[in-house]
Kinemage of the C-alpha trace (Angstrom):
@kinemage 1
@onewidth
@group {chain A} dominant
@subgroup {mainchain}
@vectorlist {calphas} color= white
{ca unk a 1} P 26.120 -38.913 -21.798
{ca unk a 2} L 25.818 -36.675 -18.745
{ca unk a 3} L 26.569 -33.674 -21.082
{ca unk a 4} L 23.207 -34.942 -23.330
{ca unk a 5} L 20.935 -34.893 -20.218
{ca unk a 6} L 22.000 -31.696 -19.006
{ca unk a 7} L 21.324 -29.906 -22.265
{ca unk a 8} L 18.188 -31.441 -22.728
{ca unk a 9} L 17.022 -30.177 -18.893
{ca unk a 10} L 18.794 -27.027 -20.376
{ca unk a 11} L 16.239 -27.122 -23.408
{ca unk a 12} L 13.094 -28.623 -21.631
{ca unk a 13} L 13.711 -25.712 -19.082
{ca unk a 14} L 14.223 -23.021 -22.140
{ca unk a 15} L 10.566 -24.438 -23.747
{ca unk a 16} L 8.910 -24.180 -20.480
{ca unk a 17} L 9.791 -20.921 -19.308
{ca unk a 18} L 9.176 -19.248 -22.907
{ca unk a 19} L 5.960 -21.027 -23.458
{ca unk a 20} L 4.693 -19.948 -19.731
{ca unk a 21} L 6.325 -16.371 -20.381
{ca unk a 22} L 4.085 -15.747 -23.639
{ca unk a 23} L 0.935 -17.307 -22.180
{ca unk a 24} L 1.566 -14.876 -19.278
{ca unk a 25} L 0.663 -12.032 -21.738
{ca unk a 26} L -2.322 -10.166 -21.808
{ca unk a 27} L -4.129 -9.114 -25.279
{ca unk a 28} L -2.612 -5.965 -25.113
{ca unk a 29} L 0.876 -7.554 -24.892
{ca unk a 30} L 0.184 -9.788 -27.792
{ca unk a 31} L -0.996 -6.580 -29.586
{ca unk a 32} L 2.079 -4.918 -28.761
{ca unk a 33} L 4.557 -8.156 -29.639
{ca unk a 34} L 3.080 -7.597 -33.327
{ca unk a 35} L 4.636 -5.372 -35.683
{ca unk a 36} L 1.041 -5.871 -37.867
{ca unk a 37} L -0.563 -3.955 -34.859
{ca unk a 38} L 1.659 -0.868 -34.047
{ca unk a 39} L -1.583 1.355 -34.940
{ca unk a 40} L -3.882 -0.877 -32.879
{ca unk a 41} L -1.576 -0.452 -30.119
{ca unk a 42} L -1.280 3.271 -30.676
{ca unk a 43} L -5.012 3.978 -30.738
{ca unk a 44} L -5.049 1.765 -27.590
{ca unk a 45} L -3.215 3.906 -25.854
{ca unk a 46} L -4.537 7.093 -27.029
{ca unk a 47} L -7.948 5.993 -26.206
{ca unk a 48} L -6.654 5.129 -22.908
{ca unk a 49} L -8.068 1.602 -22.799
{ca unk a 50} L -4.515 -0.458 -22.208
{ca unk a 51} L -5.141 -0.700 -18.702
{ca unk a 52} L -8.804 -2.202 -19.261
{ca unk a 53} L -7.675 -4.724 -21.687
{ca unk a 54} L -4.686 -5.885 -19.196
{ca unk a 55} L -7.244 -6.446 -16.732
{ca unk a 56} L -8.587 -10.464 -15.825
{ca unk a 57} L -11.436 -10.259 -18.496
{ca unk a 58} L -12.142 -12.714 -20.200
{ca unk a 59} L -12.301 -10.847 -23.559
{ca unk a 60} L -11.982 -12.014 -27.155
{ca unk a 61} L -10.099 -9.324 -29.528
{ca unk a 62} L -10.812 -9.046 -32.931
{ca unk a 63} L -7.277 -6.947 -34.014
{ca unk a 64} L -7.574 -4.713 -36.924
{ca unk a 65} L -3.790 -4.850 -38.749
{ca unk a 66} L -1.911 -1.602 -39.868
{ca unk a 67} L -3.014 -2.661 -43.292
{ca unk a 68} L -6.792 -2.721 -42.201
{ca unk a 69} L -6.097 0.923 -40.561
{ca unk a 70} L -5.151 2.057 -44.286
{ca unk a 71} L -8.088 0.905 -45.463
{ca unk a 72} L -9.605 4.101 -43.927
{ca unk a 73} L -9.630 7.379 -45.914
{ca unk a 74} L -7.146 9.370 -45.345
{ca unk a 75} L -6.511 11.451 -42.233
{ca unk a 76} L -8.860 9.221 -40.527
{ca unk a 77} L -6.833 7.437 -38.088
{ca unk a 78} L -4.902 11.141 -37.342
{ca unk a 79} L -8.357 12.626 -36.844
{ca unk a 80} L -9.174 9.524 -34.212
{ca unk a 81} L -6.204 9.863 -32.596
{ca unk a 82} L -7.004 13.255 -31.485
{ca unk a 83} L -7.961 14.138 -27.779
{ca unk a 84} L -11.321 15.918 -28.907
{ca unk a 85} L -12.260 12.081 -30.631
{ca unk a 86} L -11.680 10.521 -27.409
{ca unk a 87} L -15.100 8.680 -27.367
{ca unk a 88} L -15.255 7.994 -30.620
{ca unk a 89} L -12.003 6.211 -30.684
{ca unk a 90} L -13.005 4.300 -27.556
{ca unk a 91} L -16.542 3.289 -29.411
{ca unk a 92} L -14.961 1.993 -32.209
{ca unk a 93} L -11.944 0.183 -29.866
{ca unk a 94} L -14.268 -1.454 -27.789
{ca unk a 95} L -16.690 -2.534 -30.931
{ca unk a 96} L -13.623 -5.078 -31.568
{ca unk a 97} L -14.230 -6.612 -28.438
{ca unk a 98} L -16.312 -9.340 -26.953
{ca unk a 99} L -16.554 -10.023 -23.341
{ca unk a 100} L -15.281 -13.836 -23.055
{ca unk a 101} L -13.052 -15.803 -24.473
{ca unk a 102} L -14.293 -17.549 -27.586
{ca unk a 103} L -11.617 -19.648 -29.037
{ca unk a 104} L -11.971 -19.995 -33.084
{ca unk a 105} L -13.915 -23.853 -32.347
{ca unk a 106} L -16.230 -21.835 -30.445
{ca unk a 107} L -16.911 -19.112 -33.396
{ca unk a 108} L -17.450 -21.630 -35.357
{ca unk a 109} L -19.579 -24.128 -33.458
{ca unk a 110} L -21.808 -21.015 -32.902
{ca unk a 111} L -21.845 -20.126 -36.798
{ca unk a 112} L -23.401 -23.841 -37.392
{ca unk a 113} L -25.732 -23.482 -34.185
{ca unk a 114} L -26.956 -20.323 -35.651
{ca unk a 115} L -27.239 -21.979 -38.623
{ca unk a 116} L -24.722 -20.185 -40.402
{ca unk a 117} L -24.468 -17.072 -38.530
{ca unk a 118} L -23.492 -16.549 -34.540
{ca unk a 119} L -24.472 -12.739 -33.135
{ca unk a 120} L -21.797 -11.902 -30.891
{ca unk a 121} L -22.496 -8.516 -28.543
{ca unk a 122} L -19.169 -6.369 -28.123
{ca unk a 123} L -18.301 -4.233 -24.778
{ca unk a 124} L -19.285 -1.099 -26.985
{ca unk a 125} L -23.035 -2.284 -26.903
{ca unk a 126} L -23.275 -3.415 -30.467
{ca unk a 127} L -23.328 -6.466 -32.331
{ca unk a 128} L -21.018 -8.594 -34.707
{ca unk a 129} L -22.395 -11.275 -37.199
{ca unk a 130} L -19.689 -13.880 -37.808
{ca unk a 131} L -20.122 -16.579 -40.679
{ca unk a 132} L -18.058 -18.458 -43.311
{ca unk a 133} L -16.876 -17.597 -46.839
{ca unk a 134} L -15.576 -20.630 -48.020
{ca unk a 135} L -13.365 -21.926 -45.674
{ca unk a 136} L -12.488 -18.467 -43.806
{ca unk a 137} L -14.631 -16.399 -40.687
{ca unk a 138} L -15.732 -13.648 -41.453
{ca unk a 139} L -16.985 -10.634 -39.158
{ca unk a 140} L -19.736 -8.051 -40.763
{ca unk a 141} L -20.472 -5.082 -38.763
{ca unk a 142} L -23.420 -2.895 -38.231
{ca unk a 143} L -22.544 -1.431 -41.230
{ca unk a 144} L -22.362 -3.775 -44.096
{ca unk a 145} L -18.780 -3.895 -43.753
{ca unk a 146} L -16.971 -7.057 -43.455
{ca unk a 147} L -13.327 -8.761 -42.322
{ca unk a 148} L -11.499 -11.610 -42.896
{ca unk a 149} L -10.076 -13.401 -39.799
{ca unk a 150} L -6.520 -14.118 -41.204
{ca unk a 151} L -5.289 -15.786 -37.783
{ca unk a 152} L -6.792 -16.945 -35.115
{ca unk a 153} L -6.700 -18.075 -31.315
{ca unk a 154} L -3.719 -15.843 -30.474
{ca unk a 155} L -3.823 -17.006 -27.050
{ca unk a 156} L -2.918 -14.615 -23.533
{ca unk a 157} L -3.789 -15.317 -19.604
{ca unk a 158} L -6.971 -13.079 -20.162
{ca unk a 159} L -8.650 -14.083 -23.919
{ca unk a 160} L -7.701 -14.396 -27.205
{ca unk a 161} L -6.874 -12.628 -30.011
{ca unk a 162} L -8.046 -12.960 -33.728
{ca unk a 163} L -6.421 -10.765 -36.701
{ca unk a 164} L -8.819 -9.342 -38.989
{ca unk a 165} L -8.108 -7.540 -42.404
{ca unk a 166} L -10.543 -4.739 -41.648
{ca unk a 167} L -11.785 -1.995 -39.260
{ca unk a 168} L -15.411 -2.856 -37.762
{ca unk a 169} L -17.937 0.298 -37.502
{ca unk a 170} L -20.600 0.170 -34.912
{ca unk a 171} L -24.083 2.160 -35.837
């Protein structure tokens, strides 16, 4: 009997300190803990926003996969990871990004306030339009172009992260 309530201090103590541990993380951590984001995390770097992102925020990620990143034509994501893009890479980085953190209730509450669309302003300057296809969020940027969220409220001590199955372009 004694052996039963030590393991399950054991466990409870296990649960605690992992669940604490991974809400300890930062978006860029989460990013990093995802083998769907290894380009994310490399443009991240090379654009040298890592340090802003681990900072207190709030901010709400929307995180492009390696798949989305393929999407591009070729050469593209070379070409931004070059020093002489530097700004551009940061532009479209920081495009993905909205000050706050807007849990996936909130994106949608907004959606039906807007009456099926919510505006949301990134850190870059420029504007997302979030709405529903069917059952699923989707983000269209300045563009035309448009991504799926695939997950959502990927949760660290400074926002949340939401996957998306395409790279946003600002104007």
């Amino acid at each position: 009997m004694k052996t039963k309530k030590i393991l399950s201090s054991v466990v409870l103590a296990i649960t605690l300190f992992t669940g604490i541990s991974s809400f300890a993380q930062t978006v860029v951590e989460v990013a990093v803990g995802s083998p769907d984001h290894t380009t994310l995390v490399a443009a991240v770097k090379a654009a040298g926003l890592a340090e802003t992102l681990s900072g207190t925020g709030p901010f709400t990620v929307f995180a492009p996969t390696n798949a989305a990143f393929n999407k591009l034509p070729a050469g593209t994501v070379e070409s931004l990871l070059e020093p002489a893009n530097l700004k551009t890479l940061q532009g479209i980085l920081t495009y993905h990004v909205v000050a706050g953190k807007i849990d996936s209730k909130a994106v949608i509450a907004a959606i039906k306030e807007g009456k099926g669309k919510a505006v949301l302003t990134t850190v870059q300057g420029g504007t997302l339009t979030a709405s529903m296809k069917g059952k699923n969020v989707i983000v269209t940027d300045e563009k035309g172009g448009v991504a799926t969220v695939t997950a959502v409220d990927l949760s660290a001590s400074n926002g949340v992260v939401h996957v998306i199955d395409t790279v946003l372009m600002h104007k």
